[in-house]
N, C-alpha and C positions, 0 to 999 in steps of 0.2 A: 504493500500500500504506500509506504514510504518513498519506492522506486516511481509510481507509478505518479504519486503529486509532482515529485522532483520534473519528470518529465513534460508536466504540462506546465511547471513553473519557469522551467529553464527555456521552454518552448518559447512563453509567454514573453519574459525577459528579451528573448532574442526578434521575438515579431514588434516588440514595441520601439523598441533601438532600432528598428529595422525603418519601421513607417513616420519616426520622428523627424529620421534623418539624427541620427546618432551615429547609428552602422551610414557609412555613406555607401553611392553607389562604386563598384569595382574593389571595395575594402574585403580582405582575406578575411575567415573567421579562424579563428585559433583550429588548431588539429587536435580531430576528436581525439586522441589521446591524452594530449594536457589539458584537456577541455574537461577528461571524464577523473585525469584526477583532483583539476581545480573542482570538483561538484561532487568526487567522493561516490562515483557512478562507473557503472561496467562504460566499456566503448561501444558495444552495439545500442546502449540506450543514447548517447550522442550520436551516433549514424541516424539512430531512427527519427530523432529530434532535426536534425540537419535533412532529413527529405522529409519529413512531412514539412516545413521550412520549402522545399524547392517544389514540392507540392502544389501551394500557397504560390508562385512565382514569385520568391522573397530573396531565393537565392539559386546556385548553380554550383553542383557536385562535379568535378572534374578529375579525375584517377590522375593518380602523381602530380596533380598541384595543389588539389584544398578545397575548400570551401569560398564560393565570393559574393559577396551580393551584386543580386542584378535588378532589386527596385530602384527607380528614380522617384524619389519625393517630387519633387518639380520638373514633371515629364518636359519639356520643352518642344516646341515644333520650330525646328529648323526652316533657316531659308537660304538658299545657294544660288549661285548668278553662276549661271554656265558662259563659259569664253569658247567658243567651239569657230575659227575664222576659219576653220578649212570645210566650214561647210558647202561656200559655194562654189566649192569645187572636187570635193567624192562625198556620194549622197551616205557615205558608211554615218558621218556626223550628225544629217540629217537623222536617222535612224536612229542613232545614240540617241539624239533628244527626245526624238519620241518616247525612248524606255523610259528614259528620265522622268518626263512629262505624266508618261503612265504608271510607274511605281509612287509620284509622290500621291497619287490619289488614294493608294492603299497604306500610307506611313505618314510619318511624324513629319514631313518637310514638304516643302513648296520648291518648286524652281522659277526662276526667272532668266528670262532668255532676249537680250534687247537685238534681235536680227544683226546677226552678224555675215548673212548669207551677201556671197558676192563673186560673179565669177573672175573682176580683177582680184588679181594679188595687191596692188597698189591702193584700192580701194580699200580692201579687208587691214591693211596696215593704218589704216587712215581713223578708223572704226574702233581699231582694238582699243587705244588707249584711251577714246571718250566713255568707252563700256565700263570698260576697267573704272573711271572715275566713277560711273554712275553708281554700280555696285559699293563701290566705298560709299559716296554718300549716301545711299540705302542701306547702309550697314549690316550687308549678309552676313553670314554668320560663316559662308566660304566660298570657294571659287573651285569649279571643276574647268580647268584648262586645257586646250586641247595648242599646245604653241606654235605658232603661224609658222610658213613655210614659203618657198616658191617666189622670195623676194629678198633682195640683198642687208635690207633692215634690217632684218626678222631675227637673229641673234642679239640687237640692240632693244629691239619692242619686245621680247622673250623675258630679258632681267628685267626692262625696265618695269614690265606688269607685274610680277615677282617681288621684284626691292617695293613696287607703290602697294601692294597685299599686306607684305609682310613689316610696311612702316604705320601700318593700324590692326596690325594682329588680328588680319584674317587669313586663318591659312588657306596653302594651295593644293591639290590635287591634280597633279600632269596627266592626260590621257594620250595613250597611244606612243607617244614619246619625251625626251627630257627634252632641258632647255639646253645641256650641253654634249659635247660630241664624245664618245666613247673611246675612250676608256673611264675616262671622267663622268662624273656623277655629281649632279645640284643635289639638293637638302631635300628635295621631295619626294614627296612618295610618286609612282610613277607607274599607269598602270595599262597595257595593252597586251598583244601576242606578243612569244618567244617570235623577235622580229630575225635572229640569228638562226634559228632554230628552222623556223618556215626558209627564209635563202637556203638553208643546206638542202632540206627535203623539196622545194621547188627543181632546182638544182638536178638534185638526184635524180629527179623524175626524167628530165629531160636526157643525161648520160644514160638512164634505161631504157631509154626507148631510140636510143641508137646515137646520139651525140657524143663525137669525138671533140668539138670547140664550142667553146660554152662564152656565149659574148653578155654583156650587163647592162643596159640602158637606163639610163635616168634623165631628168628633167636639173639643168641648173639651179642653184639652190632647195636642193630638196630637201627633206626631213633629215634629221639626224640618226632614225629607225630603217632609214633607204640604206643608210652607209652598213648597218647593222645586216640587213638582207643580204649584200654584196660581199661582205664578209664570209657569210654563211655560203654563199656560192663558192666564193675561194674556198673554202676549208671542203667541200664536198669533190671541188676539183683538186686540188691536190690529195684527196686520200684515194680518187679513184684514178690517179696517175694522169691527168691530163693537165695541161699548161692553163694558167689562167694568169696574164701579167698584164701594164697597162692600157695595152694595147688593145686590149677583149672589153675595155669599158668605155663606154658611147657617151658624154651628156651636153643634152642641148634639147633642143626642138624636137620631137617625131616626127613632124609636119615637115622638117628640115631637110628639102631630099640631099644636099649635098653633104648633110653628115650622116644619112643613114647608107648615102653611096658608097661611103667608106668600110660599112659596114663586107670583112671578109665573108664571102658565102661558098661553100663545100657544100655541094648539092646531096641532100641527102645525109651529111653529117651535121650540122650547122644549129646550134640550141641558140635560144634567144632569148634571156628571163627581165623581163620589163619591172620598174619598179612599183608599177601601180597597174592598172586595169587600160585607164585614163590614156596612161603612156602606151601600154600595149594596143590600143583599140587606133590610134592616131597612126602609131607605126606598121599598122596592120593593112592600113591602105596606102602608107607610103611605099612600101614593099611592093604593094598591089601593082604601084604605077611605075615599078625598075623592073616588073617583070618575073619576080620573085614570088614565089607559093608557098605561102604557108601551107604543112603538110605534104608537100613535094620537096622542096628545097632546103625547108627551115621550119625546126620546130620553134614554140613559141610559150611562153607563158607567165602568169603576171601576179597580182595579191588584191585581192579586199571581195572578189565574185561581185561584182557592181551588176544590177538590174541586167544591163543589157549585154552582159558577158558573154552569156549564152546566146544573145543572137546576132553576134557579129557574121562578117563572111565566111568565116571560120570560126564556130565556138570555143572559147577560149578557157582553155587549163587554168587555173588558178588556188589561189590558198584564200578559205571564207574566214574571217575573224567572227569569234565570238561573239557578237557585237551586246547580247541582251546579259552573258555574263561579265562582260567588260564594265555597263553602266551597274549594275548589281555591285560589281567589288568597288568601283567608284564610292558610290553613296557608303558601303560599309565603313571603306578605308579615310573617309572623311567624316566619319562618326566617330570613329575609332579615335581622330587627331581631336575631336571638338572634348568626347568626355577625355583623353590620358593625353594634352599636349605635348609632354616629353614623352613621348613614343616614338620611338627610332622610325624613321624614314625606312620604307622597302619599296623595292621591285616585283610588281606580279604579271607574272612572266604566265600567260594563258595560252591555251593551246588552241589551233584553231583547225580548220578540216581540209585536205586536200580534194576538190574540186575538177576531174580529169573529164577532157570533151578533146574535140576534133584536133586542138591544136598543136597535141602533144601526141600524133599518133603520126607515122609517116605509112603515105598509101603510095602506090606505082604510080609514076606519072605519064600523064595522059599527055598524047600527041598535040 
């Protein structure tokens, strides 16, 4: 009888400290072991008090760490200003916000989103920094960033959005890429596909389906995540013995015919991994107009499965990103910074799906 008061008293104790805001939220509780002999009680009557406890949603039992609370006395509804400028130009952004848009209806937060669509680069650089202010003086509570690309500024509007966040303590959240080039690493958390990881297995895809010269096309000033793809191309070309030096990487224009002229082609051996869909779908008809066949000549293939991937003149091989798990770990990993701000900075490195059609197959060619 004695055991069994203790246990609704010690119960009692711990739901009141709990809902007062005594026990805060993410605070450890002591381990039932010193728990059961601070109270002169076996340990399975502390286990059992600690789930009925996570019962209650008061707290959360974790094996090999403890006990923690996961009430909030004063729920909060977040609110987040998304900086996404590369939306007007790959619709993957577009589609992040819509998740965005659509999970805050089911959660604690709201997003705001002041149109940053534009298909200039020059425009979108024009934009970011009035957004950015706007957001401050709205006083969000964070910023999901997605950092501009595709323009020679874009490393200088990158910090400067970052140092203007981070001089009113609101933090940031990087999508898809960082603010700086790799090997190197900013303070933030950073969150899209294993971008090295898709280059290798793009890549590879292309040397298995008969590619002896594996070439790399990019757009001047691209992402810092392009470099990261390219990478992963190298490392997959050298472990299956073929050359890849600078010679094999293209960047400028698709539309460009005299830099895709340059482009060496081995009829029938010839891989071609584009940095984006965008870049592959432009290059796809410059080829078109040098007399070059995709799937005759040269295989082909690119990143993001953009809407109309599959119905180019050639359906296009590609790598799909996770797009509704990317916005998902977003909003976590910016919960995570709002309740423990000294929580270490990570990279979530997602995996995303290889995507195989017309472009990555070679057929006999026709007269």
């Amino acid at each position: 009888m004695v055991v069994k008061n203790l246990f609704h008293d010690i119960t009692s104790k711990f739901r009141e400290d709990i809902l007062s805001g005594k026990l805060s939220f993410g605070e450890k509780l002591p381990p039932e072991a010193e728990l059961a002999e601070e109270f002169n009680v076996s340990r399975p009557t502390i286990a059992k008090i600690y789930n009925a406890l996570q019962i209650e949603g008061l707290v959360k039992k974790k094996p090999g760490y403890g006990t923690t609370v996961t009430y909030m006395t004063d729920k909060k509804h977040f609110c987040f200003g998304l900086l996404l400028p590369g939306s007007g130009e790959s619709e993957i952004f577009g589609i992040l916000n819509d998740h965005f848009l659509e999970f805050s209806k089911q959660n604690d937060y709201s997003c705001l989103w002041d149109g940053t669509i534009a298909n200039n680069a020059e425009i979108r650089q024009n934009l970011i920094l009035k957004n950015c202010q706007r957001y401050i003086d709205q006083k969000v509570d964070g910023v999901l960033f997605s950092p501009l690309e595709r323009t020679t500024r874009a490393n200088y509007l990158n910090d400067k959005v970052c140092k203007m966040l981070d001089s009113v303590g609101i933090p940031v959240v990087l999508i898809d890429r960082d603010i700086t080039a790799f090997p190197n690493r900013s303070k933030y958390d950073v969150i899209g596909i294993d971008n090295y990881n898709a280059g290798y297995v793009m890549a590879e895809l292309l040397i298995k389906a008969g590619c002896q010269y594996i070439n790399f096309f990019l757009r001047k000033d691209s992402a810092y995540s392009v470099n990261l793809r390219m990478a992963g191309c190298f490392s997959a070309c050298y472990n299956y013995g073929l050359s890849f030096i600078p010679e094999n990487t293209f960047i400028g224009e698709p539309s460009d015919i005299n830099i895709v002229r340059k482009i060496k082609v081995f009829s029938g051996k010839t891989g071609l991994l584009c940095a984006n869909d965008s870049t592959a779908a432009v290059l796809m008809s410059t080829l078109h107009k040098l007399g070059i066949k995709v799937g005759e000549d040269i295989l082909m293939a690119g990143f993001d499965d953009m809407k109309y991937a599959k119905h180019l003149q050639v359906p296009l091989s590609t790598y799909k990103q996770p797009l509704l798990d990317i916005a998902r770990t977003c909003i976590n990993a910016m919960k995570g910074k709002l309740l423990n701000p000294l929580h270490a900075s990570c990279t979530y490195n997602l995996q995303g799906k290889i995507i195989i059609r017309e472009s990555t197959r070679f057929i006999k060619k026709t007269n």
